[in-house]
ZARO-696421 format. One record per residue (C-alpha): residue number from 1; x, y, z negated. Coordinates in pm, whole numbers, plus 50000, padded with zeros to 5 digits. Layout:
% residues N
+-----+-------+-------+-------+
| pos |    c1 |    c2 |    c3 |
+-----+-------+-------+-------+
| NUM |     X |     Y |     Z |
...
+-----+-------+-------+-------+
END
This chain:
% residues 183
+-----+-------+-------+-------+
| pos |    c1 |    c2 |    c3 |
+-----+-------+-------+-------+
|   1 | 30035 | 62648 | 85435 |
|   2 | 30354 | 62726 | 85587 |
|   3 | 30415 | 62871 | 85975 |
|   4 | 30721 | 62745 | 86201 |
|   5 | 30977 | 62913 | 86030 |
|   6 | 30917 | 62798 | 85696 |
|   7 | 30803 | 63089 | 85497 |
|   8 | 30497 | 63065 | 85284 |
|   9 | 30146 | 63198 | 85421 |
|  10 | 29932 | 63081 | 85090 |
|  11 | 29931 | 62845 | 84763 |
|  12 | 29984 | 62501 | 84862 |
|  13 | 29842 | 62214 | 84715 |
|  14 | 29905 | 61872 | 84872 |
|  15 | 29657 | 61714 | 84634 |
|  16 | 29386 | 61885 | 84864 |
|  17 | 29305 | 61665 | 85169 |
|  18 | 29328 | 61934 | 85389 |
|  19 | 29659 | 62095 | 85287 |
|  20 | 29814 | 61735 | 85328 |
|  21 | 29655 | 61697 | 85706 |
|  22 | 29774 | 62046 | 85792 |
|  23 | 30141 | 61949 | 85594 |
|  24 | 30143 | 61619 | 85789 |
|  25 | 30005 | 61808 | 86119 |
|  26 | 30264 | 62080 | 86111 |
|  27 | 30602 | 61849 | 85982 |
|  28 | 30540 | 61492 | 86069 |
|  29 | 30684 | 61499 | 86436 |
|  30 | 30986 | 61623 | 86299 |
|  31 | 31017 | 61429 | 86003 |
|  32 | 30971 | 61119 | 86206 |
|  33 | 31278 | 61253 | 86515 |
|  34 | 31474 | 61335 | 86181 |
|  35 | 31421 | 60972 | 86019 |
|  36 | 31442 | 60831 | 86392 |
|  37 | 31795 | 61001 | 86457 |
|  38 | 31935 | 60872 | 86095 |
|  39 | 31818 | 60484 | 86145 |
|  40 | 31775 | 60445 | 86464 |
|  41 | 31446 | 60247 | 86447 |
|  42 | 31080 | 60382 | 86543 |
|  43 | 30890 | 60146 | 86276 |
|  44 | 31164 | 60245 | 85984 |
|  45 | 31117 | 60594 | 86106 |
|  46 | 30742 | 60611 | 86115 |
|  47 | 30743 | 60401 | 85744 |
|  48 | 30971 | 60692 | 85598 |
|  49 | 30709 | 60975 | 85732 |
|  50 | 30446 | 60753 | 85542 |
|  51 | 30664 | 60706 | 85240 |
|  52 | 30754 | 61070 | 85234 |
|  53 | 30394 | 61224 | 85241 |
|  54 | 30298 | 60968 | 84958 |
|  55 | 30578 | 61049 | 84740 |
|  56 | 30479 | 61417 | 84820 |
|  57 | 30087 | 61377 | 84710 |
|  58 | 30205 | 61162 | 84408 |
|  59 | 30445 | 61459 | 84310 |
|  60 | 30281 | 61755 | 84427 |
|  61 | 30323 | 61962 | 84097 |
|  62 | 30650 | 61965 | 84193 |
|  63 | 30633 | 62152 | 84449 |
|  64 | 30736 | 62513 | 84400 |
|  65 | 30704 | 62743 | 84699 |
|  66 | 30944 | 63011 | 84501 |
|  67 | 31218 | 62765 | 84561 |
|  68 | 31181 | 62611 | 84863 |
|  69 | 30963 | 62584 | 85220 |
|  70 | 30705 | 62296 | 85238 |
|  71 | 30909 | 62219 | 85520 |
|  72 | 31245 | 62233 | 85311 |
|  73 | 31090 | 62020 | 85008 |
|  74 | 30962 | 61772 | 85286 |
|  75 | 31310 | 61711 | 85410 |
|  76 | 31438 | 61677 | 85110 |
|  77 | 31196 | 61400 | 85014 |
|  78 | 31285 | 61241 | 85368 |
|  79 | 31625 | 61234 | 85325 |
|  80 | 31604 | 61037 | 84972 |
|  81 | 31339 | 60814 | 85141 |
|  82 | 31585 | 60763 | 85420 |
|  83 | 31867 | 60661 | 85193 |
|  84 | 31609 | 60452 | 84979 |
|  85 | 31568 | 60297 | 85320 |
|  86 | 31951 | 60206 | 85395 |
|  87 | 32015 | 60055 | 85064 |
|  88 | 31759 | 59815 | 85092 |
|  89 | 31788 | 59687 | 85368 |
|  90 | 32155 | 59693 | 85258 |
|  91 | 32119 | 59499 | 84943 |
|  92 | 31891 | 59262 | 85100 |
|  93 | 32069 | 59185 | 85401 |
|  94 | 31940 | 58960 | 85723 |
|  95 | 32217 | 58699 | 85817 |
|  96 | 32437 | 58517 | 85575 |
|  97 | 32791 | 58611 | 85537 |
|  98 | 32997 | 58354 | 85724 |
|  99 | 33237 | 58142 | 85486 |
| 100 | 33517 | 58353 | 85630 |
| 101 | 33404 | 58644 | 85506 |
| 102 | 33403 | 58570 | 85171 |
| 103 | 33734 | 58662 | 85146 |
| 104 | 33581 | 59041 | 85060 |
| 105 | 33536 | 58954 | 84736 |
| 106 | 33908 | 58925 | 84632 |
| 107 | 34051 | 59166 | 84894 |
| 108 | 33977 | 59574 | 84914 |
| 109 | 33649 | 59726 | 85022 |
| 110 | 33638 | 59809 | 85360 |
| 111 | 33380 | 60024 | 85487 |
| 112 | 33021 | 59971 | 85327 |
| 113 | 32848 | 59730 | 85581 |
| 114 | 32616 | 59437 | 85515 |
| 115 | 32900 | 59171 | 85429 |
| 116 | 33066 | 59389 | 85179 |
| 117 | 32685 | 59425 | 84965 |
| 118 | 32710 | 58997 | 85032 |
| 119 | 33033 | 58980 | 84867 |
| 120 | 32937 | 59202 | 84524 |
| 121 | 32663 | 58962 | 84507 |
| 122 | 32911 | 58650 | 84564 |
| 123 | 33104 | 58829 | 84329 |
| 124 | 32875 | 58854 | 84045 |
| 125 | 32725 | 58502 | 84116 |
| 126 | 33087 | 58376 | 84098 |
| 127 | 33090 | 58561 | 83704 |
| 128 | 32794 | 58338 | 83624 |
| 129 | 32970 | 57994 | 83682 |
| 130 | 33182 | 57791 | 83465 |
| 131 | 33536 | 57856 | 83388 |
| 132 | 33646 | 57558 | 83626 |
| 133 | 33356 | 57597 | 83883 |
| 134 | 33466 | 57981 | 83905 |
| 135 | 33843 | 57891 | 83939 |
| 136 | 33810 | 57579 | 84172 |
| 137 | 33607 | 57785 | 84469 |
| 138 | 33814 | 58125 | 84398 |
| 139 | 34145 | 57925 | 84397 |
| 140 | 34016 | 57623 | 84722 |
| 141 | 33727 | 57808 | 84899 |
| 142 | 33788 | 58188 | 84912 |
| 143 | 34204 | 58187 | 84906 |
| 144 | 34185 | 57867 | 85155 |
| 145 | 34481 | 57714 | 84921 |
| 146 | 34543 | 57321 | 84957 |
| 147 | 34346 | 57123 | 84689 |
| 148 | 34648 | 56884 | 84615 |
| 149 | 34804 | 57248 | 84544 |
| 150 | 34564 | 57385 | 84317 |
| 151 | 34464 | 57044 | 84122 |
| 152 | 34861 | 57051 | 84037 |
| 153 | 34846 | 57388 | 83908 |
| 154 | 34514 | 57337 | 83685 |
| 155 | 34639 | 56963 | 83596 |
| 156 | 34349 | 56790 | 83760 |
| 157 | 34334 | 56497 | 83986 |
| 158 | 34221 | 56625 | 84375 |
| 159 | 33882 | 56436 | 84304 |
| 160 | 33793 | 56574 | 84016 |
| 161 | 33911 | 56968 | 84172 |
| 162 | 33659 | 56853 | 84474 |
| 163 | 33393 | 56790 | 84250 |
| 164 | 33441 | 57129 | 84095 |
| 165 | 33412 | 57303 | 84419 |
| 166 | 33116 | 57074 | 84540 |
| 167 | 32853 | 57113 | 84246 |
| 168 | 33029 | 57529 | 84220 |
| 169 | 32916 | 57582 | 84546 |
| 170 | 32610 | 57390 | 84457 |
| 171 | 32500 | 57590 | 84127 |
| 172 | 32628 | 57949 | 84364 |
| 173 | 32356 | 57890 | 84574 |
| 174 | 32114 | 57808 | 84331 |
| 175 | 32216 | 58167 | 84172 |
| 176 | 32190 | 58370 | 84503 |
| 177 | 31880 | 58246 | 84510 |
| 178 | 31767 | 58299 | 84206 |
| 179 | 31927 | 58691 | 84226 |
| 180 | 31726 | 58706 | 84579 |
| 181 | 32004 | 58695 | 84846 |
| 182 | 31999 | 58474 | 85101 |
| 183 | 32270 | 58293 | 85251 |
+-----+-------+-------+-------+
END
């Protein structure tokens, strides 16, 4: 196993069920104040010390004690699990992005946050509608321009530029759902 400072005492094998107790006795604590400390969240943090000692007994044979501490290769594993973590709850996120917001999708990324994953979604929904659907809520719904303005430019009556942007909005939502975000 390994001592506190890391170095190598004997041949490790995390496929044994007793060098993965001893792993999990001797790292878990700080695994979990590491994973704690990045998200903030004692249930997250207490699913990535699961997650990592899984992903550890399903890849043991990687493992190589020449290159790295148990405690170093452990860490390592966290730290993907915690990132693993953060982008799905990311991708996935919790509240819907208010109709305001959805001006992300034409304007420049701001800092990565729940509302900007939203809007590459919106934004690659919006690729899968119809020429006119696509150009109706762009031009009426995200830009907030007048319809009478926008049915002149695209030679439409108003009525037929609302109906656009009512069954658009319509067949968006049907495609969020169907790509598994929820607005």
């Amino acid at each position: 196993m390994s001592d506190a400072a890391g170095t190598a005492r004997a041949p490790v094998n995390l496929r044994r069920v007793e060098d993965l107790e001893a792993a999990y006795r001797d790292h878990a604590g700080e695994l979990e104040r590491f994973a704690l400390r990045q998200l903030r969240d004692p249930g997250a943090a207490a699913d990535v010390v699961q997650e990592v000692f899984v992903r550890a007994w399903r890849h043991a044979e990687r493992y190589d004690a020449a290159v790295a501490s148990l405690r170093v290769w452990l860490f390592t594993i966290a730290k993907h699990v915690v990132v693993d973590h953060v982008r799905h709850h990311r991708s996935r996120p919790g509240t819907p992005t208010a109709p305001g917001d959805l001006t992300l999708v034409t304007e420049g990324a701001p800092d990565f946050s729940h509302d900007l994953v939203t809007s590459w979604f919106v934004e690659e929904a919006l690729t899968r509608l119809g020429d006119d659907q696509r150009s109706a809520i762009v031009e009426t719904y995200v830009r907030g321009r007048p319809y009478a303005e926008v049915a002149a430019e695209q030679d439409v009556p108003v009525g037929t530029l609302r109906s656009r942007v009512f069954y658009g909005l319509k067949n968006l939502r049907h495609i969020m759902d169907d790509m598994g975000v929820p607005l």
